[in-house]
N, C-alpha and C positions, 0 to 999 in steps of 0.2 A: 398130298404126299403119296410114293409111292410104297408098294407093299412092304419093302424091306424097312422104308424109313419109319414105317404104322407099327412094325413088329419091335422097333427098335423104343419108340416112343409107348408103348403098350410096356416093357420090357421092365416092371421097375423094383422087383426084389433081386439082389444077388449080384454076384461081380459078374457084368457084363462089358465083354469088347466087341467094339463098334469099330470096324474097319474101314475108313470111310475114304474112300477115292477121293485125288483133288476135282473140286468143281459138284458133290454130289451132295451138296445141302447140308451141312455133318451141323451148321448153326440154327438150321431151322428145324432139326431132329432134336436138339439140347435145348431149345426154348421149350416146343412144344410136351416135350418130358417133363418139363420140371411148370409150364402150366397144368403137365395131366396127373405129375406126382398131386398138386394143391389141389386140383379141380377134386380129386379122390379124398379127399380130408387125410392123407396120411402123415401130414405134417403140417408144419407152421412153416411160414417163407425162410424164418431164420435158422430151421434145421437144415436149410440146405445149402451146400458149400460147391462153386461150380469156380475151376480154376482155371486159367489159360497163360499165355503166354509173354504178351504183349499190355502195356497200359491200352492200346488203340481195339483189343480183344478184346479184353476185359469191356470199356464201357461201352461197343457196340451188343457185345452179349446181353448187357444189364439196362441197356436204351429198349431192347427189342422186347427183355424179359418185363421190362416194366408195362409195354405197351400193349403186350399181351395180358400180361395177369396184375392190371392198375392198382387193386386195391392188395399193397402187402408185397410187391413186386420190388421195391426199394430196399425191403429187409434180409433178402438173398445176399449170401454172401459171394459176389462175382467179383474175382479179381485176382491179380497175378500171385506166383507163387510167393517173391518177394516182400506182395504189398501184404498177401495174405498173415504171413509171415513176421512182418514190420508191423503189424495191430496187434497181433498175440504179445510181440515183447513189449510195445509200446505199456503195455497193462500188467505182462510179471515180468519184465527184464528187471528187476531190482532184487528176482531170486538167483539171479548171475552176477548182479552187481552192478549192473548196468540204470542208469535213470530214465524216466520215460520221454526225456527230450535228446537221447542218446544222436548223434550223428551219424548217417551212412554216406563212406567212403565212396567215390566214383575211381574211374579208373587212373586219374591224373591224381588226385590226392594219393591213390595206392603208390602209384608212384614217388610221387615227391615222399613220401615218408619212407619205402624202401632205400630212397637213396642214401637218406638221413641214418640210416642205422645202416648201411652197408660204411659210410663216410667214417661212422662209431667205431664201427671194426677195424676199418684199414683195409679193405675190400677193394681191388680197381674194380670199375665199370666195364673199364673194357677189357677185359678178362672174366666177370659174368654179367651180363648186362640185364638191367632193374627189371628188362621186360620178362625172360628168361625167369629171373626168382617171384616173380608174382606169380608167372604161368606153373612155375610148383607149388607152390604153395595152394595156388584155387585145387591144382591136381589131390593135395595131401587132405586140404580141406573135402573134397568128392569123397576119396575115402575116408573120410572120420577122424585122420592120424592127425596127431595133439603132435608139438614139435617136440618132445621128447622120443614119442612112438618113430615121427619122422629120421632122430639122427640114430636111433638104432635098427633101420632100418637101412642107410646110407652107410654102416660098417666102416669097413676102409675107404670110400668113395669121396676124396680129400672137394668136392664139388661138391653133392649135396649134402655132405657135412657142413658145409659151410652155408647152403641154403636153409637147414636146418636150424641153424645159430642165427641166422636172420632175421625167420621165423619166430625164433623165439622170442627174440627183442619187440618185432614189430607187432607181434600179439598182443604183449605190456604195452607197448607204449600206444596201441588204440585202445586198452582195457584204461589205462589213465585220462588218454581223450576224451573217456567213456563215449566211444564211437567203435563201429562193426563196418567189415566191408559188404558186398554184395555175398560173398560166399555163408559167412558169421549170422546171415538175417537166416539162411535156411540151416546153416548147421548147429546153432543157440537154438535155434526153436527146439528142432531134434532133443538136443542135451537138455534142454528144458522140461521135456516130455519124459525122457529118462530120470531126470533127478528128480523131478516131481511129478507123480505117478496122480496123485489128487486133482494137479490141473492137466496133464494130458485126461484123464478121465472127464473133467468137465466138457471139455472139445469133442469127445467121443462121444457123450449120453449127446451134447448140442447137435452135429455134424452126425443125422439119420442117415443124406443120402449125399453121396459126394461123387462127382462129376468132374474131370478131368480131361482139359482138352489137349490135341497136342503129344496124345503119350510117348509118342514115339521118341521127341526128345529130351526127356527125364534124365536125370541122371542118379545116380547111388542115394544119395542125399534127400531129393526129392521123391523117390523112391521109397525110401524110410520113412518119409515124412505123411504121406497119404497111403503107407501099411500101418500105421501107428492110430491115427485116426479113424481106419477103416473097420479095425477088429474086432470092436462089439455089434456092430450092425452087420457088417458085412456088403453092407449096398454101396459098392462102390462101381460104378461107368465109366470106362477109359475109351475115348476115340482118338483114333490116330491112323499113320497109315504108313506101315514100314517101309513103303517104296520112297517116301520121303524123309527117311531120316538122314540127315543132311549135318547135325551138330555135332559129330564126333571129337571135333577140336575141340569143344567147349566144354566136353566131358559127359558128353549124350551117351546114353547105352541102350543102343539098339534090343539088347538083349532082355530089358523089360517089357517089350509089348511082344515081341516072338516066344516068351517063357511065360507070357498073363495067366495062361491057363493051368501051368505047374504050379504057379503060385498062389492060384486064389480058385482052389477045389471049384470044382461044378460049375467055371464061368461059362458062360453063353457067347457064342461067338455069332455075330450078325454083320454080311457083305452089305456095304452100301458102293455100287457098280455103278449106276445109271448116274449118269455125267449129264447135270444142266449148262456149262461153260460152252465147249467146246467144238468146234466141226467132228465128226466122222475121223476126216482123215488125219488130222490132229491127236484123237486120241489112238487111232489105229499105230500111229511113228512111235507115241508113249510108248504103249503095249510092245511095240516092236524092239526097241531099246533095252525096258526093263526086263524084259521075259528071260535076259541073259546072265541075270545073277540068279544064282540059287540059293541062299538061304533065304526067302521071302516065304509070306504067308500065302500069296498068289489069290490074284484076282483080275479080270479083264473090263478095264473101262469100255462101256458103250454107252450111245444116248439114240435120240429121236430129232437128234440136230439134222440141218442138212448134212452132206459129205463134205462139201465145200471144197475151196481148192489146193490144191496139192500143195504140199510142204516147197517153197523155191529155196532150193544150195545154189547159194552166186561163191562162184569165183573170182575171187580179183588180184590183181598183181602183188600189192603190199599193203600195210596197216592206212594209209592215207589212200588208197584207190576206195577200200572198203568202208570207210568214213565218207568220201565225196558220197558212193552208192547209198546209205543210207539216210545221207542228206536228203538227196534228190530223191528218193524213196518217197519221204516225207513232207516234200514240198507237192511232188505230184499228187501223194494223195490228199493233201490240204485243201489245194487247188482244185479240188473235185468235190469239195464239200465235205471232206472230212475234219478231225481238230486234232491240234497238236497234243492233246492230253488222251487220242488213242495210241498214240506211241510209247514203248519202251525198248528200250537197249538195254541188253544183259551180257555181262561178260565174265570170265570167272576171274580175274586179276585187274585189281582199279588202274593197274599200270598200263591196263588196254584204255583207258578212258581218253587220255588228253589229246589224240590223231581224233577222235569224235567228236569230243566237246570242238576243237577249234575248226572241224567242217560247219559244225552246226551254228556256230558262230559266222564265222562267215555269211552264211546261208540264212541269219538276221531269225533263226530257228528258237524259240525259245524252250527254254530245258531247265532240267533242275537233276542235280545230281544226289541219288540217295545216301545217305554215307561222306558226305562231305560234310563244310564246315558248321557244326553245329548252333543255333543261335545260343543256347548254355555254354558254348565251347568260348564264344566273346571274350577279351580280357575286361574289355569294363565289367558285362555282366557276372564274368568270376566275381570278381572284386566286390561285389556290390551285394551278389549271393554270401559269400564272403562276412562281409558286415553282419548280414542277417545270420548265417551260423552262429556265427561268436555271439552274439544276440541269444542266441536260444540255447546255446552251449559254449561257456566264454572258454572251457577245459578243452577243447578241439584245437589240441597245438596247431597242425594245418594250417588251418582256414587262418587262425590269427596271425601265424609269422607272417602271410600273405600281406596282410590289411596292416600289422602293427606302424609301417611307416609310408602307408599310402594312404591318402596323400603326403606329400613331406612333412614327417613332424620333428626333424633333427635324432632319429630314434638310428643310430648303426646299426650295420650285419655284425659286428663284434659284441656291444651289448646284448645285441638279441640271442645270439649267439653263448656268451657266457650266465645271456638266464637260463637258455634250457639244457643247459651243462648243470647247472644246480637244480634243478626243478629234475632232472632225470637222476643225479644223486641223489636226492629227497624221497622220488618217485612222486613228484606232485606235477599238475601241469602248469606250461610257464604262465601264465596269467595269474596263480595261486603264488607265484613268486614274484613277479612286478608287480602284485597290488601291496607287496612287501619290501618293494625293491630296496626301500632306507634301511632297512635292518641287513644286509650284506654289502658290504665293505668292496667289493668287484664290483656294483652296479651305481657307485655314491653319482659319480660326475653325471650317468642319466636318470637318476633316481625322479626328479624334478618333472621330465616329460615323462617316464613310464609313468608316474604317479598321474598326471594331463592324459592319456589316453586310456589307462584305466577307469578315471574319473568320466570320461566321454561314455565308455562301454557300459558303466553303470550307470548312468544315467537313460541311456535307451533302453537297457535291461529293464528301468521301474518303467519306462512309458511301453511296454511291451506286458507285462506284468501287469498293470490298470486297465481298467474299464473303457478308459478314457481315448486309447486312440485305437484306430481299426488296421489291420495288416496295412492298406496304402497308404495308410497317414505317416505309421512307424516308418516306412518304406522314403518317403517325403522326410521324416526327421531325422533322416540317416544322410541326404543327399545335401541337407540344410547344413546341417552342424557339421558333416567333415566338408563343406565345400569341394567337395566332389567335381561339380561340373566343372567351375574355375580351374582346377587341375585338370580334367581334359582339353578347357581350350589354350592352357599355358603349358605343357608339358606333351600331349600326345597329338601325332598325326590326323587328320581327319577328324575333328572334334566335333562336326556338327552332327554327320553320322554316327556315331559314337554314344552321343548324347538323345539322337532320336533312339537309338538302343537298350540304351536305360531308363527312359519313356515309356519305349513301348515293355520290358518288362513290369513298368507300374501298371500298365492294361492288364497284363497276366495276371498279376496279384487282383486287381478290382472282378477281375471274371472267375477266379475262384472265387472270390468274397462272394459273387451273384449265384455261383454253383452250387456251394457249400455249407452256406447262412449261417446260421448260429456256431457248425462244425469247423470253421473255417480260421483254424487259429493256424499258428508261426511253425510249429513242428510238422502239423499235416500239409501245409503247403511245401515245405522246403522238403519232404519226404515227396512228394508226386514230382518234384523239378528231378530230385535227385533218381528216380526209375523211370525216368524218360528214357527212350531208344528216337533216333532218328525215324525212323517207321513209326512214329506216335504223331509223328508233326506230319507225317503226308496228308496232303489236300490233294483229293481225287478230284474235286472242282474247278481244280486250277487248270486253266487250257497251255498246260507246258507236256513236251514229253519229259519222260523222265531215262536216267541211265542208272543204272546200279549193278551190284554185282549179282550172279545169280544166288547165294546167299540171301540176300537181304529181298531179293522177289519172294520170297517163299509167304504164302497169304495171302498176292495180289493177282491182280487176272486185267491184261488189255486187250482190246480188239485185235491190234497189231505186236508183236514182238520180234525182233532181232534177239539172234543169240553169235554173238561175234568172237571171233578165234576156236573155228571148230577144226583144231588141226590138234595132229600126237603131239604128245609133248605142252601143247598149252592146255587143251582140257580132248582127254582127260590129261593131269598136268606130271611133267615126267616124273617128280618125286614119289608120284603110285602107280607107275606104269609096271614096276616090277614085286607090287607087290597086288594079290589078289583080293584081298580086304579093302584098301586103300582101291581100288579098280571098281570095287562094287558102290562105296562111296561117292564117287565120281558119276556111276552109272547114274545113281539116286539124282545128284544134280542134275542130271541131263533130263532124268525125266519130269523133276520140279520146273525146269525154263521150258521144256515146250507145251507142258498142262497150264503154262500162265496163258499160250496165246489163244483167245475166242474166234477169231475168224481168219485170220494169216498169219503163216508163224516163215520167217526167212532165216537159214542156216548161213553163215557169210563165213569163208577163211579165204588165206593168200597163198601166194605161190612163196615171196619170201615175206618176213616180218622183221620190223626191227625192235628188236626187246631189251630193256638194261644194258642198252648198249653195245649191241651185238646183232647181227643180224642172224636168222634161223629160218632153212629150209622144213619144213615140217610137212610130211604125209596128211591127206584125211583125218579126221577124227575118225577112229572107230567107230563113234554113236552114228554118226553117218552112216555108215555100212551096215548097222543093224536096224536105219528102218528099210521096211520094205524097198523093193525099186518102183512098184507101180507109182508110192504113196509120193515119189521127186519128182520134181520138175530144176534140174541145171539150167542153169546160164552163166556167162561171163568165161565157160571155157575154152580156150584152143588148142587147136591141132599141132603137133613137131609131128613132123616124119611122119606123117598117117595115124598118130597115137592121139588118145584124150590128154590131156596136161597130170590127169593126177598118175599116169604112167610113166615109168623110162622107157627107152626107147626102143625096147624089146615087148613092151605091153604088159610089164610086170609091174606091179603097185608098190611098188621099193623105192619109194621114195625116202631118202634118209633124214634124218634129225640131226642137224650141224650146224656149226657157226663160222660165219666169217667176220673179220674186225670190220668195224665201223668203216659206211661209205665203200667199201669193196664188194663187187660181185664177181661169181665167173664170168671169164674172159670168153666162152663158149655160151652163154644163157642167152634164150632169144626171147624179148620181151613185145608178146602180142597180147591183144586183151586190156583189161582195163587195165587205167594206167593213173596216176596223182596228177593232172595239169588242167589250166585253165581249158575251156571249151573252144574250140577251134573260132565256132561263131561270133567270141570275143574277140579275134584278135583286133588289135585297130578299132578298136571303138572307144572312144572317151569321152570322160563324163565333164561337165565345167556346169559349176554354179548359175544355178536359172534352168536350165534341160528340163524339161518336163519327161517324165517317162513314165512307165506301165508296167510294174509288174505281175508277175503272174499270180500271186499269192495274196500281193498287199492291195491291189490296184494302183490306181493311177495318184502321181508326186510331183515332186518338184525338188530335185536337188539343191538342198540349201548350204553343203559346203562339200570340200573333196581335196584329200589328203595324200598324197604321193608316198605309198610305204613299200618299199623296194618295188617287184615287179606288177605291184596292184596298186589299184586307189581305195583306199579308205573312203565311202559316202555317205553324205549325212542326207536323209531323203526325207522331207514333210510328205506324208500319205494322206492321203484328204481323207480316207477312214478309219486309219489305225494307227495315225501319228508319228513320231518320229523314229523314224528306223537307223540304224549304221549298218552297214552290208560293205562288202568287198566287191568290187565292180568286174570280178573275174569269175563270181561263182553267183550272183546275183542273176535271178531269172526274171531279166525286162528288158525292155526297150525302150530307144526313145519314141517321141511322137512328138 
């Protein structure tokens, strides 16, 4: 370790912040603290509480901490705010009202139940749309406001009056679910800690030294939450690092780690600078970028890296010229011995993604996109999760409208429908009404199956409830008794894939069971399924590049990075071009995507783009113009009239932000430079079943079929090393022989 990281991990009475540059070890500073707090005898492993961000943070933290300090290393509490969170109530949620098998909402259940009480109201959607009133409601939740404080806050404001009454319904109706959303797991705790002053004090005398990664994106909530904790000891460690505070939409406030030291008397403030990631001149472009906002706590990344080579800004014609370049990028450097899993593409809007993904395709390139479709996202695997809710909480109207008539069990959207019409008169949930259904006179004609599907529920409920069967088995007599598969191979698409799907979720359930042993029951599993992020399921093992947004980068680091659409107006993106807060936000992104790249980082924009439908001339990014010049290296630009391309043709950088409709260009625009088309050295060449050929990536094939799609061939190629490829014969880099 270096001196600053020795002062930081020496460092262990008092609130201290840890300013920790990306790439400057800020994980192997917090291991080695919390071995040197125990090596010291000042505590037991269980006084200490070390929180972060991510489930994929959390158990790399608690893997390293175990490996370092074996004996007792298990007993630290490492883990995300949520989960941290979701264990306190799991133990006094019944002093809110809540049971210890309570359900946490995701963001599609938040949905479908907004909708459900906006429908109650008489509410169109399209006049306030469900996504719109969840994103107030997390906001009201960040500040604290109960929906009463919310509609008197909303006055005359005939909108969030109305989000307010929303609110308030959908509060009741998950306080009956007895389920909490993602917001509820941090702001019950709080209110927990408030109404009962005996259990937040037992967390306090437990929780001596508490560690906090990530501070920079906190929010109000969580804020409260590790002040509340902290106040008898006062040993609280916050790292983080204001140049990448990047969560604002989510309800981040920068202004807790820039205020740490107003707020927590006498803290210690200790730089960690020296960058083990990065080239030189990598970090010199960061530096150059960030050094342009002002409200930051300031600090200058350097290392003992080489300098390495210069930052390249490629020019290209349009969104599909700068897709092919990235291809080819990545196939040459494949082909030199490099792997597809040192690549990343970053972009700030997924709308940049699909001209990439379908080069990359083409180009037989494999990839995985972060932020797309989730394997929890599944329909079977909802459904199946599904079961398992109602299973552990049969009161979670949700989950059960879902499953009540899947598969077919002759059960209507109208009976279901008029049960939770009475079940929300009653205020009971609709399961506590169709295990009654014969006692109300509306439900007589489906009394007979509601009474059959309830009886199915309670029955898994006792073999869940017994000794007798283990998570996979319950898992197994869920698939057995509603015949499940059968209805995917008689009712859905794709049934074989499908059914490998809920397969492989039985693997998941046996590799918790292997992780978690004797701990490994119905609630704690279906709580770790439900705080999954996409970023938990990355395999850095996997030889794929990946694409994501720059968002969802923030954490990771590749050899190589692409930062695509480096033009005004798309990032930084015009909605904060006029305002100076929203500009510095932006700034912060810019300097999180090019501290992901280790050894080559490439800037790509176009001369035109075609976006939602429109096509847009767009200038330079700014972030371009604030690194250094020594630190570029251009290419893919040309000359008009004696000028560089990002000039008019007076040599002034006025390039404007405009659009023209779809398929139209100026009648005056001269199109030199890159350009979206096949390679000239393809013309004339075709492919016919049997060719042997060579490519440059895969080696040497044999084309075993070949499909005529419009002006290319689709090819099906056996590689005598890497098996069976499809490549487009116009972007494919081989030949015959």
């Amino acid at each position: 370790m270096n001196e600053r990281q020795r002062e930081a991990v020496f460092a262990t009475e008092g609130p201290i912040l840890i300013l920790a540059g990306a790439g400057s070890g800020k994980t192997t500073v917090l291991v080695n603290r919390i071995a040197y707090i125990l090596q010291c005898g000042l505590c037991k492993p269980w006084n200490i509480l070390a929180i972060t961000f991510t489930n994929k943070a959390a158990g790399e933290l608690k893997e390293r901490i175990c490996n370092t300090v074996p004996e007792g290393g298990g007993d630290i509490w490492a883990a995300t705010f949520h989960s941290t969170c979701a264990r306190i109530l799991r133990r006094y949620g019944d002093r809110l009202g809540y049971s210890s098998h309570f359900t946490v909402y995701a963001t599609d259940d938040q949905k479908r139940l907004v909708k459900d009480v906006m429908k109650q109201l008489n509410i169109d959607e399209k006049q306030l749309p469900a996504k719109s009133v969840i994103s107030e409601i997390s906001k009201a939740k960040d500040k604290m406001l109960s929906p009463k404080e919310m509609q008197k806050e909303a006055e005359y404001d005939y909108r969030k009056a109305s989000i307010a009454k929303i609110y308030e319904i959908y509060q009741a109706r998950l306080k009956t679910a007895d389920a909490m959303d993602f917001d509820d797991l941090l702001c019950k705790t709080v209110e927990l800690f408030e109404r009962e002053p005996e259990i937040l004090g037992y967390y306090q005398n437990q929780f001596r030294y508490i560690m906090v990664d990530e501070y920079q994106d906190t929010n109000r909530v969580q804020y409260r939450f590790v002040s509340m904790l902290a106040e008898k000891y006062g040993n609280i460690c916050v790292v983080g690092d204001d140049d990448q505070s990047i969560y604002k939409f989510r309800g981040a406030t920068i202004e807790n780690i820039l205020s740490f030291e107003n707020t927590f008397k006498g803290a210690k403030v200790i730089r960690l600078e020296q960058n083990y990631r990065s080239t030189q001149n990598i970090l010199n472009a960061a530096n150059g970028v960030i050094s342009n906002n002002t409200i930051r706590k300031g600090k200058t990344l350097w290392t003992t890296n080489p300098e390495g080579d210069k930052i390249e800004v490629r020019t290209c014609e349009d969104e599909r010229g700068e897709a092919v370049f990235i291809a080819d990028t990545i196939m040459d450097g494949v082909s030199d011995g490099g792997k597809y899993s040192d690549y990343a593409i970053l972009y700030r809007t997924n709308a940049q993604s699909n001209a990439i993904e379908q080069a990359l395709s083409r180009s037989g390139i494999p990839h995985r996109i972060i932020g797309g479709h989730r394997f929890y996202d599944r329909e079977e695997i909802r459904d199946m999760l599904a079961y398992l809710q109602v299973i552990n909480n049969p009161h979670d109207d949700v989950r059960l409208t879902r499953i009540i008539n899947v598969p077919k069990r002759g059960i209507g959207a109208r009976s279901v429908s008029v049960a939770a019409d009475i079940a929300a008169g009653l205020g009971e949930s609709i399961y506590t009404v169709i295990s009654e259904a014969e006692d109300y006179p509306q439900l007589s004609r489906a009394a007979s199956k509601l009474k059959s599907f309830v009886s199915l529920i309670d029955g898994l409920i006792d073999a869940s409830d017994s000794d007798e069967y283990s998570l996979a088995e319950l898992y197994n007599l869920i698939i057995e008794h509603t015949d499940y598969e059968n209805y995917l191979r008689t009712e859905k698409d794709n049934p074989d894939v499908r059914i490998e799907n809920i397969e492989e979720l039985s693997s998941n359930i046996i590799k918790f069971e292997e992780d978690y042993g004797e701990e490994a029951d119905l609630s704690s599993f279906l709580e770790e399924v439900s705080l999954q992020t996409d970023i938990d399921n990355y395999d850095a093992d996997a030889d794929t590049c990946v694409m994501m947004t720059l968002h969802s980068a923030k954490g990771l680091e590749f050899p190589v990075v692409f930062i695509t659409g480096m033009e005004d107006g798309l990032f930084p993106s015009i909605a904060s071009m006029m305002n100076p807060e929203e500009i510095n936000e932006e700034r912060r992104l810019a300097y999180v995507g090019i501290t992901r790249a280790k050894k080559k980082l490439y800037l790509t924009k176009t001369r035109t783009r075609m976006l939602f439908g429109s096509t847009a001339y767009n200038k330079e990014s700014r972030f371009v113009g604030e690194i250094p010049d020594e630190l570029l290296e251009r290419t893919g630009e040309s000359k008009r009239f004696g000028f560089d391309s990002r000039q008019d043709d007076f040599g002034k950088n006025t390039a404007s932000f405009g659009k023209t409709p779809v398929g139209k260009t100026p009648a005056s625009r001269t199109t030199i430079g890159s350009s979206y088309r096949p390679p000239a050295s393809k013309a004339g060449i075709t492919y016919s079943v049997g060719d042997n050929v060579l490519h440059k990536v895969f080696g040497r094939g044999m084309v075993v079929n070949a499909e005529k799609m419009g002006n290319d061939t689709l090819l099906e190629i056996s590689f005598d090393k890497v098996g069976t490829k499809k490549l487009m014969a116009n972007f494919c880099k081989m030949e015959k022989i």
